[in-house]
MIGU-412486 format. One record per residue (C-alpha): x, y, z; chain. Coordinates in nm, 3 decimals, decimal comma, padded with zeros to 5 digits, m for minus. Layout:
<rs>
R       xx       yy       zz  guza
R        X        Y        Z     A
...
</rs>
This chain:
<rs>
R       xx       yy       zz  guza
R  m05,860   03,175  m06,143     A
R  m05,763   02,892  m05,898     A
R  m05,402   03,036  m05,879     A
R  m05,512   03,329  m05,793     A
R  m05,741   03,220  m05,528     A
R  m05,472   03,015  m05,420     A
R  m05,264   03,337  m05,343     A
R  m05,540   03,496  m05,182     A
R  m05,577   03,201  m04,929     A
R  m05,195   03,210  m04,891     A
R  m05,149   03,577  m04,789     A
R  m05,470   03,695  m04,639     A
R  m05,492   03,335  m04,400     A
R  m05,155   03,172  m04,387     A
R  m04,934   03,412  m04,390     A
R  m05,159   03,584  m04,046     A
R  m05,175   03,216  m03,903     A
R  m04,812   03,209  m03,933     A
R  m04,756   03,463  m03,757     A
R  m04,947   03,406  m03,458     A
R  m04,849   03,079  m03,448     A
R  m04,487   03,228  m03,443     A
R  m04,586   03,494  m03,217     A
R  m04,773   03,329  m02,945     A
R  m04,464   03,057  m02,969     A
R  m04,281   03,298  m02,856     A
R  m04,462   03,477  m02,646     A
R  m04,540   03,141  m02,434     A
R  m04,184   03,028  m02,454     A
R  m04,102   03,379  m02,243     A
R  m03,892   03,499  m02,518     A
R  m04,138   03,770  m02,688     A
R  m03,977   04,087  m02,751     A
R  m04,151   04,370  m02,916     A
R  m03,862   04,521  m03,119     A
R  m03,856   04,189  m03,367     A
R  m04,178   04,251  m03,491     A
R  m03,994   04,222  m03,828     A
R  m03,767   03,901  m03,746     A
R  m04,115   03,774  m03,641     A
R  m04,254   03,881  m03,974     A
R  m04,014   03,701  m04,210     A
R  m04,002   03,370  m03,959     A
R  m04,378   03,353  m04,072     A
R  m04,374   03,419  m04,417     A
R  m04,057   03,173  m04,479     A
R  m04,238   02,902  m04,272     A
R  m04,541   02,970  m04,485     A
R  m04,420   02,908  m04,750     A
R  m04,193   02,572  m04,646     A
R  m04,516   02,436  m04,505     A
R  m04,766   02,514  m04,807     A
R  m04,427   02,302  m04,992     A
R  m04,504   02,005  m04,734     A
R  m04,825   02,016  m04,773     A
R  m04,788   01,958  m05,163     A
R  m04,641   01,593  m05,058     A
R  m04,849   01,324  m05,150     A
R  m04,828   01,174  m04,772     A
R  m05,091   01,117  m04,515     A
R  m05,162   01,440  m04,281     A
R  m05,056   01,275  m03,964     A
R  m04,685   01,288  m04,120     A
R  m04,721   01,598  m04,290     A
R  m04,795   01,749  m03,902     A
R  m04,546   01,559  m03,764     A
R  m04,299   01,660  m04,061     A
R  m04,429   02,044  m04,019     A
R  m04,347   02,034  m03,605     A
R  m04,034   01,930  m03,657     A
R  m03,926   02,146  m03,886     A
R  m04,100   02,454  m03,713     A
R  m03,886   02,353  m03,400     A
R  m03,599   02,347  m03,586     A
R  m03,630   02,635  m03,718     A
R  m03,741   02,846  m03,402     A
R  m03,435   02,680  m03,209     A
R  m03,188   02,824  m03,505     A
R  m03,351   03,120  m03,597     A
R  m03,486   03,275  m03,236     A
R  m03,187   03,068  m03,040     A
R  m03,478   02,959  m02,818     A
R  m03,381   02,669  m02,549     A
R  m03,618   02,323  m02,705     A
R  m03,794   02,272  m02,397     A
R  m03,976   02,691  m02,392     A
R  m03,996   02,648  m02,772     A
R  m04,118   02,286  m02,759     A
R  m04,427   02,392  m02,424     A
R  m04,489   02,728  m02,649     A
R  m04,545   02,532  m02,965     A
R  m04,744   02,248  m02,807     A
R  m04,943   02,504  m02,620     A
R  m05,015   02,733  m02,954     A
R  m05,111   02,417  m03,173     A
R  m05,381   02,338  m02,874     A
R  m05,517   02,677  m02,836     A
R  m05,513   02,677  m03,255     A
R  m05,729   02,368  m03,246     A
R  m05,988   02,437  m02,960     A
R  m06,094   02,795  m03,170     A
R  m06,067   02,606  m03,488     A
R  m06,318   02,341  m03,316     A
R  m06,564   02,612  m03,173     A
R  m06,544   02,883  m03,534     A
R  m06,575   02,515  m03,755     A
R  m06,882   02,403  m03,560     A
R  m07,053   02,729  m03,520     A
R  m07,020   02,812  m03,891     A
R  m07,099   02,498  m04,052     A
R  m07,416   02,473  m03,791     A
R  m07,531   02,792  m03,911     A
R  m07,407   02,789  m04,302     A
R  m07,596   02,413  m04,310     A
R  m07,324   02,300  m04,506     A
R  m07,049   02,022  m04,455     A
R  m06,685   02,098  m04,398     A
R  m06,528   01,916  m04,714     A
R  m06,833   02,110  m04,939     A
R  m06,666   02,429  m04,744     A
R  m06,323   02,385  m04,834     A
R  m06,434   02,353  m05,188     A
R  m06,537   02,729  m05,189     A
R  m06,212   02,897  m05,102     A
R  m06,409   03,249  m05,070     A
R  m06,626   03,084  m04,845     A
R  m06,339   02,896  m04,624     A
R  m06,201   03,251  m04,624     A
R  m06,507   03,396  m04,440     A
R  m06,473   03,095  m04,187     A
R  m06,139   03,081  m04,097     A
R  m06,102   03,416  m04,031     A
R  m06,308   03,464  m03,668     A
R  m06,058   03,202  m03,580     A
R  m05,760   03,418  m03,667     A
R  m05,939   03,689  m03,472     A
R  m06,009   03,481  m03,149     A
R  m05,609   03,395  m03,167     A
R  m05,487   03,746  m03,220     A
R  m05,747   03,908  m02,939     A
R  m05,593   03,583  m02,721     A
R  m05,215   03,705  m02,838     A
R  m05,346   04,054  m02,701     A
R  m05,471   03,919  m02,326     A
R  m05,169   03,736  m02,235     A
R  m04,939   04,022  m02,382     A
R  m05,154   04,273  m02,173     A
R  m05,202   04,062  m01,861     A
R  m04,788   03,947  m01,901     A
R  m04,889   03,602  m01,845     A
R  m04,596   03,353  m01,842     A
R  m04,582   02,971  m01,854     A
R  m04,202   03,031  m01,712     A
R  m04,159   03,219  m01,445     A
R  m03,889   03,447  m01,496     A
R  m03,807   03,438  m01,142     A
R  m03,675   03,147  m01,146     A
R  m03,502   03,162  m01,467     A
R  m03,218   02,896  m01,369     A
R  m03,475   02,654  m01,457     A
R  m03,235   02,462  m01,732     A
R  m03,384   02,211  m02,019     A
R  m03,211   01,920  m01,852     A
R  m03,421   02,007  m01,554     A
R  m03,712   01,852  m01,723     A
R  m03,720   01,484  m01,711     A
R  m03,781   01,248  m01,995     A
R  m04,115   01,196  m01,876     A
R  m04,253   01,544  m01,976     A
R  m04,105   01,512  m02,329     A
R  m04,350   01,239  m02,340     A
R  m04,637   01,424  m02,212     A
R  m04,573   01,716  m02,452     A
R  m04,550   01,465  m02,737     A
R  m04,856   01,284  m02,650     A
R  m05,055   01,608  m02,669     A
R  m04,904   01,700  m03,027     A
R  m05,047   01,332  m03,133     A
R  m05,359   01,392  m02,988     A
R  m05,360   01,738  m03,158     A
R  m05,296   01,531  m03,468     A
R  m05,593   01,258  m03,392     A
R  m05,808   01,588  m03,369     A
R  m05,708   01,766  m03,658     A
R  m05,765   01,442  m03,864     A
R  m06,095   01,431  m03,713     A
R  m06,180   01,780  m03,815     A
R  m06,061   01,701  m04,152     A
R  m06,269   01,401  m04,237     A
R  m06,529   01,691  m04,290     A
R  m06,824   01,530  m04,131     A
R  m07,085   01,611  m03,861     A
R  m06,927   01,530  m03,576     A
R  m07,166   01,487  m03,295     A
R  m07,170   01,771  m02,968     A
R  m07,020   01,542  m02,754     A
R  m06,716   01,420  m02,952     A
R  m06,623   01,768  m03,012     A
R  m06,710   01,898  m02,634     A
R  m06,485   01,632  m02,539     A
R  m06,197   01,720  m02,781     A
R  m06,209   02,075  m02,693     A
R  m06,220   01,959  m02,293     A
R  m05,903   01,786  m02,321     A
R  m05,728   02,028  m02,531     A
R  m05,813   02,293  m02,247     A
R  m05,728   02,026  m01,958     A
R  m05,371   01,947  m02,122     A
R  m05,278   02,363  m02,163     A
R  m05,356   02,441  m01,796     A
R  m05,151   02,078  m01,690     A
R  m04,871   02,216  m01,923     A
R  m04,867   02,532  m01,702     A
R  m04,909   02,334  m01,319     A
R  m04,609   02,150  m01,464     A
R  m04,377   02,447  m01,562     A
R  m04,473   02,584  m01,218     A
R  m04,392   02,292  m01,017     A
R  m04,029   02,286  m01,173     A
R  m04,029   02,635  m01,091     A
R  m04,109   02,579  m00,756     A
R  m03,793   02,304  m00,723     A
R  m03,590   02,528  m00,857     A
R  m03,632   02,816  m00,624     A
R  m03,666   02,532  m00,310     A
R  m03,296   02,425  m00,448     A
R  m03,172   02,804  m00,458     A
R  m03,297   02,873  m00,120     A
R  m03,183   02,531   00,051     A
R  m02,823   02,659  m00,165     A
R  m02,861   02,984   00,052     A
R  m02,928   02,796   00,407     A
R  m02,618   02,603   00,334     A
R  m02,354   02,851   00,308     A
R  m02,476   03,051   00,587     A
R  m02,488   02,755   00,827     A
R  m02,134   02,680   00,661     A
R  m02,004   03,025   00,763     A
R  m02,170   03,020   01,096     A
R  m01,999   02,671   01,166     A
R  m01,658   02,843   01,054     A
R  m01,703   03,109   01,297     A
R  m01,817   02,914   01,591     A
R  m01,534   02,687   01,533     A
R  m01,308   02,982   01,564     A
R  m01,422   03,081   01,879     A
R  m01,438   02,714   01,999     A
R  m01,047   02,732   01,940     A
R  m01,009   03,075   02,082     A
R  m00,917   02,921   02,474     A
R  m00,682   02,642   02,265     A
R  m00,498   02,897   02,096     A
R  m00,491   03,149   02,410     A
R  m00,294   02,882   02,617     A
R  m00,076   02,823   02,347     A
R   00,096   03,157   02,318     A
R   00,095   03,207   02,690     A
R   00,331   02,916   02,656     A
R   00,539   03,055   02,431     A
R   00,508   03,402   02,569     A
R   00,646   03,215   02,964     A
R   00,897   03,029   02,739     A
R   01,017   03,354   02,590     A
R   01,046   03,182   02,254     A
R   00,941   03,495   02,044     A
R   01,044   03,352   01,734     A
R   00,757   03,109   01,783     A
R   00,529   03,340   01,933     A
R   00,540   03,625   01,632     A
R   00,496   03,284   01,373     A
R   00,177   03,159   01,558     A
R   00,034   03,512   01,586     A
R   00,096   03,570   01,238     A
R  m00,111   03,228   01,117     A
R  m00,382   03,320   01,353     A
R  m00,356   03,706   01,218     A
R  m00,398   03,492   00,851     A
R  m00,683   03,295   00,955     A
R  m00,904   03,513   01,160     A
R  m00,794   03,763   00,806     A
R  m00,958   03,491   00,537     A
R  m01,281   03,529   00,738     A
R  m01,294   03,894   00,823     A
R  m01,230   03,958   00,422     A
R  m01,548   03,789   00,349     A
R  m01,766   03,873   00,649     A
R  m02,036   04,165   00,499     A
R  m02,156   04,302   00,884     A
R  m02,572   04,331   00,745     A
R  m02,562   04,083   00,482     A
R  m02,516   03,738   00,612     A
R  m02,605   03,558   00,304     A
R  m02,338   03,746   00,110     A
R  m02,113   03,673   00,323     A
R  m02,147   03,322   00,349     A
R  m02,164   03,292  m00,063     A
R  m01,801   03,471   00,013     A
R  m01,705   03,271   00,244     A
R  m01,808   02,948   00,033     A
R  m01,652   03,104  m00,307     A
R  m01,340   03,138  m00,153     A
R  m01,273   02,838  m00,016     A
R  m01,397   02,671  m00,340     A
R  m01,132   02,910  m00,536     A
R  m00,809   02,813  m00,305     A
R  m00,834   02,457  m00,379     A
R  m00,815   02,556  m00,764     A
R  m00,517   02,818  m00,625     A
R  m00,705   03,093  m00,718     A
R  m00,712   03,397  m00,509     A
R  m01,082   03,609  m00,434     A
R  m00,929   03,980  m00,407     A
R  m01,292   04,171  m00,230     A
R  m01,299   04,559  m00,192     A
R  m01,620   04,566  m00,060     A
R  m01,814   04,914  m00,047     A
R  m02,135   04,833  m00,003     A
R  m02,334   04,531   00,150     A
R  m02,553   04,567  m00,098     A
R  m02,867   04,563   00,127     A
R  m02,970   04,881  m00,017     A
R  m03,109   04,686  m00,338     A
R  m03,475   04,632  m00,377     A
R  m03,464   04,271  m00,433     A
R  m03,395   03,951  m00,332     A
R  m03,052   03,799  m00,139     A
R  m03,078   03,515  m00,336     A
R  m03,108   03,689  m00,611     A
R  m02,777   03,910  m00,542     A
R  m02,631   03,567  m00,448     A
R  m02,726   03,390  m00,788     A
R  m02,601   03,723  m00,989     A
R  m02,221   03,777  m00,807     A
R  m02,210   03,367  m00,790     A
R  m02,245   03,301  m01,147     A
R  m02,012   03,591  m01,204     A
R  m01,721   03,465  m00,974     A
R  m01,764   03,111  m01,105     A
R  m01,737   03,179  m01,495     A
R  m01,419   03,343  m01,395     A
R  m01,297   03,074  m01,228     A
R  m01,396   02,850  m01,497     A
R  m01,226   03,089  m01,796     A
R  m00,903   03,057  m01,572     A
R  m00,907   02,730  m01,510     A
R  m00,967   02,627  m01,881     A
R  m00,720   02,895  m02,069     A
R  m00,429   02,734  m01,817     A
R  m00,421   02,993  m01,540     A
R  m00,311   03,314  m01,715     A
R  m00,393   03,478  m01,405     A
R  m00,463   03,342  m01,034     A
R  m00,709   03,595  m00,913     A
R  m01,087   03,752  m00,918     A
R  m01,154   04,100  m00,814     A
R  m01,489   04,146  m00,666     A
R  m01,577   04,549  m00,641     A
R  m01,916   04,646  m00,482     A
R  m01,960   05,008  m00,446     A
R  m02,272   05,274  m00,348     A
R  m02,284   05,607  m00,517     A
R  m02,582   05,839  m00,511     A
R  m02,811   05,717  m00,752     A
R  m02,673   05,379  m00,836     A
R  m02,511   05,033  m00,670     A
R  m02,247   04,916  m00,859     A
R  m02,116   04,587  m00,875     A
R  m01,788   04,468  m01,077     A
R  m01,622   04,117  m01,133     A
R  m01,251   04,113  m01,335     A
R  m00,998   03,867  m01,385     A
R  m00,738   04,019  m01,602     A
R  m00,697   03,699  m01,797     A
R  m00,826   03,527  m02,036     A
R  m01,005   03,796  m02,319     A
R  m01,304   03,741  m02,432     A
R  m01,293   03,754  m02,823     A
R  m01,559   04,033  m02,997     A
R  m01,770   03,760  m03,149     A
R  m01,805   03,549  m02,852     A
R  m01,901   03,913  m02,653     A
R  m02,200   03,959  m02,880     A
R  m02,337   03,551  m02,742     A
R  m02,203   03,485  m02,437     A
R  m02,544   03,626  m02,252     A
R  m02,735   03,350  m02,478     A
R  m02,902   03,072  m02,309     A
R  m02,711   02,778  m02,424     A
R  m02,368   02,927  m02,499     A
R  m02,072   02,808  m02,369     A
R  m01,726   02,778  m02,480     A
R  m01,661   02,534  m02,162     A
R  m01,715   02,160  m02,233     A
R  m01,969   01,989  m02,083     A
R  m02,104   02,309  m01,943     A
R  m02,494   02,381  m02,044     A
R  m02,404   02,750  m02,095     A
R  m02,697   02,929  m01,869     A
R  m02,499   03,084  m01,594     A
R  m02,433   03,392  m01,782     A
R  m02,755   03,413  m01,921     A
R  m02,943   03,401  m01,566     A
R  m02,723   03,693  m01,455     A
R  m02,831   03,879  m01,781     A
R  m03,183   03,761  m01,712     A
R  m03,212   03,881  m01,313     A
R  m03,011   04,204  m01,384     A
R  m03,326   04,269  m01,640     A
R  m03,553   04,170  m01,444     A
R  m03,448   04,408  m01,141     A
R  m03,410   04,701  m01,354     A
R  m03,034   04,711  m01,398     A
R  m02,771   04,729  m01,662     A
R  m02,484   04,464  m01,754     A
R  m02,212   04,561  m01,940     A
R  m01,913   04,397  m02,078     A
R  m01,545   04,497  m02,132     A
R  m01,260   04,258  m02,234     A
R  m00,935   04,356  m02,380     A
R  m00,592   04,329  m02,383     A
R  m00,580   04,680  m02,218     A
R  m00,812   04,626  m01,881     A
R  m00,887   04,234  m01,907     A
R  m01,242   04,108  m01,863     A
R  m01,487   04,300  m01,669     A
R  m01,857   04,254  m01,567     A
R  m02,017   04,574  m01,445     A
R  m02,348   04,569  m01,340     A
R  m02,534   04,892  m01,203     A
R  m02,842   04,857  m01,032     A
R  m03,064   05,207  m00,967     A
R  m03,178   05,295  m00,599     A
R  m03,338   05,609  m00,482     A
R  m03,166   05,843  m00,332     A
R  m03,134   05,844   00,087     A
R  m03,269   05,542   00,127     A
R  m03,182   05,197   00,224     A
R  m03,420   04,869   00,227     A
R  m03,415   04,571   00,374     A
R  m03,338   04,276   00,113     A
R  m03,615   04,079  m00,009     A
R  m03,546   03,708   00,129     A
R  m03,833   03,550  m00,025     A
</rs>
């Protein structure tokens, strides 16, 4: 009879917690999607049953926790491919909310049922009936944040990386799991605990999860101050360029009228023609309404000649016509041109140049990167969008993944091609309505 109660207890209340522990994990850690409802499904019932294994260890429950969190993250990292520091906040942030409605559905029921916890447990029916409003309050929270799309990271800013987050918030999130440990303890000793001890458990546990959430945001906020102050840079860089070049303008006006009294053509036609080369380099990259583009040009080619790479640009649109914003379209065709760079430079320069494509059709925007060197293999195709994947060393292997990220995010498509055939080739197509053209978001 106690086996089968034991199943009971196992499918009907830890198999569910499981799964909303998985889900809201998940969910938290921004990488919730709705088509792995199964993938979700079996990451519950295999962690189930691992933890109701750990919990059959004859070791004190402060351990078993700490043994149980490490091998959920573990897990979640493997299994989801889920950066530690998302999975690590989501987790953290889950265990909290799990305690605060276990404190408020423990109290409530054992005020009302005049019994003690411990005499509870011993009824597994009866622990049943109590545990499950909990499971309820944690589901209808699942359903809020789902509905209301809340996020602890903003997707905006989704080049915030995990080594952006210093040591000192590992800590932090650590010292909440121990204190979620000191409280579970506490609800496990089984006795009355008074009001106040519990108010004050449940205060902190709501004080850490909205501190959790000021912190995210905060790094959130660096990160878009460093994209923006990125932005200001290669604009003033390109403006200094220019202004330079028409600083020179008189110096180089007096020296062909030199040449030109001297009659020394040959001399003449050489300096015209390294003039015609300069003034050339910065007419390719100059986008007439889209100053920030062309300063990111400007910046990427300059950065590409000292590696002797060539930027070939056949520029069609100015992209100004997308509804979103120029640092945005800067972050996207930047990451683009730089893991070409960085596949050149590491396979030994099979090729010397990048082709940049931009192009406006009726419907669509279309932008293109290729370098017909090096391939891309098939299985590294189906990760190379992954946060965390690189096959560069010492690279932290987002760049890709924030292009794939923003080209979501604005309602585009990314595709791949790489073969022997036509090289590698990003294409991304971004939608805009017909006869229309807005001004770029710069904010």
């Amino acid at each position: 009879m106690r086996c089968i109660l034991d199943f009971v207890i196992f499918i009907f209340y830890s198999v569910p917690e499981m799964l909303l522990i998985v889900l809201l994990s998940v969910f938290l850690a921004g990488r919730y999607e709705q088509q792995q409802a199964i993938k979700y499904f079996i990451a519950a019932l295999f962690l189930a049953c691992v933890f109701e294994g750990i919990q059959g260890l004859s070791l004190a429950e402060s351990i078993r926790l700490i043994i149980q969190l490490l091998v959920f993250l573990l897990f979640m990292i493997l299994f989801f491919r889920i950066p530690i520091i998302r999975i690590l906040t989501g987790t953290v942030i889950t265990l909290l909310l799990l305690q605060a409605t276990e404190i408020i559905t423990i109290k409530v029921f054992t005020t009302f049922a005049h019994k003690d916890l411990l005499d509870i447990k011993k009824d597994s029916l009866l622990w049943l009936f109590m545990i499950w409003p909990n499971l309820l309050i944690l589901s209808l929270t699942f359903w809020l944040l789902y509905r209301k799309k809340f996020s602890i990271f903003k997707e905006d800013h989704p080049t915030a990386r995990p080594q952006s987050y210093s040591i000192g918030s590992y800590l932090f999130f650590t010292f909440l799991y121990i204190f979620s440990i000191i409280g579970a303890e506490f609800l496990a000793k089984g006795s009355k605990q008074s009001g106040i001890q519990l108010a004050f458990l449940l205060g902190f546990e709501i004080f850490s999860i909205l501190l959790v959430r000021e912190i995210i945001t905060s790094k959130a906020r660096e990160t878009e101050l460093s994209i923006h102050k990125q932005y200001i840079a290669d604009i003033t860089s390109l403006f200094t360029t220019i202004r330079a070049q028409r600083h020179d303008f008189a110096n180089h006006i007096q020296v062909l009228y030199i040449f030109a009294k001297q009659k020394n053509h040959e001399r003449l036609l050489a300096y015209i023609e390294e003039l015609v080369e300069q003034v050339k380099e910065i007419n390719e990259v100059l986008v007439s309404d889209n100053p920030g583009l062309s300063a990111l040009l400007q910046a990427k080619a300059c950065q590409f000649k000292e590696k002797d790479i060539a930027l070939n640009l056949q520029l069609f649109s100015s992209l100004t016509e997308l509804d979103m914003r120029a640092t945005e379209v800067n972050q996207i065709i930047g990451n683009l041109l730089d893991n070409a760079a960085d596949a050149i430079e590491l396979a030994g320069y099979p090729t010397q140049e990048i082709h940049l494509r931009t192009n406006r059709q009726e419907s669509n925007t279309c932008i293109k990167v290729t370098n017909i060197r090096p391939v891309i293999s098939a299985d590294m195709q189906k990760k190379i969008f992954e946060y965390g994947f690189s096959t560069k060393p010492h690279h932290t292997g987002v760049g890709l993944a924030i292009v794939h990220s923003l080209v979501k995010k604005n309602g585009g498509t990314l595709s791949l091609i790489s073969n022997e055939e036509h090289g590698t080739e990003f294409t991304i197509t971004f939608p805009i309505k017909e006869g229309t053209k807005r001004e770029q978001k710069t904010s």
